[in-house]
C-alpha positions, 0 to 999 in steps of 0.5 A: 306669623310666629310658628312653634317650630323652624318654618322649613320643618313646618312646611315639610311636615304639612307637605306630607300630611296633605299628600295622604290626606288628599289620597283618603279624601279622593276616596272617600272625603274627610281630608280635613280630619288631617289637614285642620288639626295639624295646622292648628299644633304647629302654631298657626291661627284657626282662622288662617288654618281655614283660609289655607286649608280651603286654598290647598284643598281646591286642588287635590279635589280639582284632581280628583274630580279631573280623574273621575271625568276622564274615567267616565264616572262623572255623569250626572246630568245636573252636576253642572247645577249641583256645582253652582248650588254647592258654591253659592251655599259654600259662600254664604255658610261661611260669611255666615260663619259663627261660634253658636252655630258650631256648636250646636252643629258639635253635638248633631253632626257625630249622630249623623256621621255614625248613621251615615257608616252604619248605612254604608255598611248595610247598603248593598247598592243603589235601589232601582227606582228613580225619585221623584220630582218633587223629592229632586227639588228637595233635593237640590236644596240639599245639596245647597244646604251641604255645601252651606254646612262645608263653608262654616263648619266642613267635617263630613261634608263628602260622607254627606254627599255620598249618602243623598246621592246613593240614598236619593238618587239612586247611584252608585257609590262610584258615580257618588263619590265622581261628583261628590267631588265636583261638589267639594271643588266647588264649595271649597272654591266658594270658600276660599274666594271669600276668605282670600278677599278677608286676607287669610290665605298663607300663600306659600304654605297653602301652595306648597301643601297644593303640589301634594294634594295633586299628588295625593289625588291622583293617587287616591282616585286612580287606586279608587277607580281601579278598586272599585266599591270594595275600596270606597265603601270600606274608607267611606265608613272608617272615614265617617266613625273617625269624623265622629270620634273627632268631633266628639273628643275636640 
């Protein structure tokens, strides 16, 4: 693979990109908003900068997943089926991946995005009551449907999770964003599997830019559990308006 510039320089650049990537995406999700597009200048090819991005990105939210748990955050009781619901959708979305579907997706997922910082900045916390039953089934299907969404398209992914599970179930933004995370370990795990068999994956550069992602989720879930939601609502709606600016202007 030929790089614009010196291979060394490169992997430097992305090591550091992914360090603070990694750190804003344990908070609030969005690391790809870094991590895609710098791949993409430095000359490598869209369908390997997927392939890596993916790779590297199982471990920053493998990290941060392992923070929450630790720090008792992870408690949802069906995290274990939204784990396999995310996966299964992540697999198909991406075998499934294709040009139309980008962009239409392009044009709706900006509105969406936006809506999503507008709810997290007028939501002052989860409502009491519990959903229903039959609004959980749904519910399972979303989570499904996001994870198919992370494996063929991917910006917004975590903001998506955070919003169902505030607005659905009923948790809190902290409890929210523990097994938001699980979920995006699982789609990203999904993905990658798929596109390391179709032999995209830049081994030495999805593993050099590894060792940053845990060093950046380590950092991030550790400042998020500390701060609370006075740090997670605040990155998740920056998060979310830059996502959509992005989209938009790409």
């Amino acid at each position: 693979m030929e790089y614009l510039y010196e291979q060394n320089t490169i992997y430097l650049i992305l090591f550091v990109v992914a360090f603070f990537a990694s750190l804003i995406d344990s908070i609030a999700g969005g690391g790809g908003l870094l991590t895609t597009p710098s791949m993409l200048l430095v000359g490598i090819q869209p369908l390997n900068v997927l392939a890596t991005n993916k790779f590297q990105s199982c471990f920053g939210t493998f990290t941060s997943t392992y923070n929450y748990f630790k720090n008792g955050l992870l408690v949802d009781e069906k995290k274990k089926l939204y784990f396999v619901l995310s996966f299964l959708g992540s697999g198909l979305g991406t075998l499934l991946v294709s040009r139309i579907s980008n962009e239409t997706l392009e044009k709706i997922i900006p509105i969406l995005l936006i809506g999503a910082a507008l709810f997290f900045i007028t939501n002052k916390g989860p409502k009491s009551a519990k959903a229903s039953s039959k609004l959980l089934i749904v519910f399972n299907l979303i989570v499904f449907g996001i994870g198919f969404y992370d494996g063929f398209f991917g910006p917004g992914t975590g903001s998506f999770f955070v919003l169902s599970f505030v607005i659905i179930k009923g948790v809190n933004i902290m409890q929210a964003t523990a097994v938001t995370k699980l979920l995006n370990f699982a789609s990203n795990f999904a993905a990658f599997i798929v596109f390391a068999i179709q032999g995209y994956v830049i081994w030495t550069l999805g593993l050099t830019m590894a060792v940053a992602q845990i060093a950046g989720a380590y950092t991030g879930s550790k400042l998020a559990i500390k701060n609370g939601e006075k740090l997670v609502r605040p990155v998740l709606v920056v998060v979310s308006i830059l996502l959509s600016i992005r989209i938009l202007f790409s």
